[in-house]
C-alpha positions in Angstrom: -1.8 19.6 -5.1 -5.1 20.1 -6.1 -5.4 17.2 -8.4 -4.0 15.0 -5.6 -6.6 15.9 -3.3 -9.1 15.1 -5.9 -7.4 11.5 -7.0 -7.9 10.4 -3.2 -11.2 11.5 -3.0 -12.4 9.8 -6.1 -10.4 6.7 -4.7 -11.9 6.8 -1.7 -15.4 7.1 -3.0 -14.9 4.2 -5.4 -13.6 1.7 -2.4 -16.7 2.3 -0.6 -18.8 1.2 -4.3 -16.5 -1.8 -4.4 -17.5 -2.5 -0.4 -21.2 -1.7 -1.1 -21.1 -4.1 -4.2 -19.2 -7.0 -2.2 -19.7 -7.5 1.2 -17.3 -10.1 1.7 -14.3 -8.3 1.8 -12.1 -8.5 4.9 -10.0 -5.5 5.7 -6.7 -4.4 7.6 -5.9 -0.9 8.7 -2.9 0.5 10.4 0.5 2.3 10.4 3.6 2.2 8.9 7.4 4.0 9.6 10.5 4.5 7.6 11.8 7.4 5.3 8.0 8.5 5.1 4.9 7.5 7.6 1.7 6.9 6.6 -1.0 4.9 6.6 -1.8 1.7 4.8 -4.9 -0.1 4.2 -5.0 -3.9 2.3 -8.0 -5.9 1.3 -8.6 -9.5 1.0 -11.7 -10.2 -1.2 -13.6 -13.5 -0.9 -13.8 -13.9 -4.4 -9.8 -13.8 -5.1 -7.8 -16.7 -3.5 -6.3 -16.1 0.0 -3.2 -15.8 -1.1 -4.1 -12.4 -2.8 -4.2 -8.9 -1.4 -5.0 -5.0 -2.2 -2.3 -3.1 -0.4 -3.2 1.1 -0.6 -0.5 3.4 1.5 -1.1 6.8 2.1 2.2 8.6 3.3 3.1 12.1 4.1 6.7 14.0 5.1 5.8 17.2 6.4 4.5 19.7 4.2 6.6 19.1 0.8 5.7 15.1 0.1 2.5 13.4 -0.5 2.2 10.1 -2.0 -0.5 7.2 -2.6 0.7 3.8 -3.6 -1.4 0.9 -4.7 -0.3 -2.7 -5.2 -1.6 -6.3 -5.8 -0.1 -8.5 -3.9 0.4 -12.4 -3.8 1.2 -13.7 -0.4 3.4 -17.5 0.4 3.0 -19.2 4.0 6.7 -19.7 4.2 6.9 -23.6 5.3 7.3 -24.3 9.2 7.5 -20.8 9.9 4.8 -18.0 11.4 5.9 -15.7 8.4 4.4 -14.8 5.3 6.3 -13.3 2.5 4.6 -11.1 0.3 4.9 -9.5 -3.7 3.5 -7.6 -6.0 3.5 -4.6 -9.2 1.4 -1.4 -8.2 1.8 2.3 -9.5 3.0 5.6 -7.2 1.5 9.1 -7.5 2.1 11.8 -5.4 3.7 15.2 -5.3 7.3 16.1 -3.9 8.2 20.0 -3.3 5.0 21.4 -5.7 6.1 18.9 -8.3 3.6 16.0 -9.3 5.4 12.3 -9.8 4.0 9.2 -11.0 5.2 5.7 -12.0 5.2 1.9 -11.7 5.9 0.5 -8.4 6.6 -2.5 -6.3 6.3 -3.9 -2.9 8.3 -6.7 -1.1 7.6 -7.5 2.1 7.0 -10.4 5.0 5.2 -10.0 7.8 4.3 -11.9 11.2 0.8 -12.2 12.3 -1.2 -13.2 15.1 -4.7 -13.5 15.3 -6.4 -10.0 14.0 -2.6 -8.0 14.2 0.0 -8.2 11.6 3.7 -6.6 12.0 5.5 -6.0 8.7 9.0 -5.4 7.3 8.8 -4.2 3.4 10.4 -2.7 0.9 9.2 -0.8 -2.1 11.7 0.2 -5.3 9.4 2.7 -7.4 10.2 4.7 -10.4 9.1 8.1 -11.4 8.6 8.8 -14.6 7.4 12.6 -14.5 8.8 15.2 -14.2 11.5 13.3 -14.5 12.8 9.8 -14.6 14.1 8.7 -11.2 14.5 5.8 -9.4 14.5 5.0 -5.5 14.1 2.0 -2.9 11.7 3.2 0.1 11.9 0.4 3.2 8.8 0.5 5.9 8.5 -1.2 8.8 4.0 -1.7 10.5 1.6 -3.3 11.7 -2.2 -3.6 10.6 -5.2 -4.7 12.7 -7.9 -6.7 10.8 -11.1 -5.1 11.5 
């Protein structure tokens, strides 16, 4: 649990370098819901194209689960429609009654957005590969404010 806390802080201390170091980064923040809540914060640097994105979810269960998830997404304008439909590979780490799990991740998801707010549906098949090897499909549904 420990080492958790640690691996956040460190993350969180090496977002704000990246910030610090470029400027022009715009951000979203908010909320997300399903089998676990948490919350989940993506970044759209200027130098990458638009249709790239950071997605970082924090999400908590109580007192027995605490994950991080981090992704890189590519996001496609679907034609004639308000919707975007996003993908991307990422990584899980976390810790589930005392034990600590890590592994390769995914996220697929689409959301609808209006001006600064965003409201997503998305799903996210992960696999642990300590302690043990073990497979799941998580589903979330958000929103995000761009601040």
């Amino acid at each position: 649990m420990r080492g958790l806390l640690a691996l956040v802080c460190v993350m969180a201390m090496s977002c704000s370098d990246v910030r610090a170091q470029q400027a022009n980064v715009t951000w979203e923040v908010g909320a997300l819901a399903g089998r676990f809540n948490g919350m989940s914060l993506k970044a759209y640097p200027e130098s990458e194209t638009p249709e790239r994105s950071i997605d970082i979810q924090f999400s908590v269960n109580g007192r027995d689960f605490i994950a991080l998830r981090a992704h890189v997404l590519t996001e496609t304008r679907l034609p004639n429609s308000p919707l975007t439909l996003y993908l991307g590979p990422g990584a899980t780490l976390g810790t589930n009654d005392s034990e600590l799990f890590l592994g390769p991740a995914a996220e697929i998801g689409v959301f609808f957005g209006i001006a600064q707010y965003r409201v997503f549906l998305q799903a996210m098949p992960q696999l642990h590969i300590t302690p043990r090897l073990e497979g799941s499909i998580l589903a979330a549904v958000g929103f995000r404010l761009s601040i």
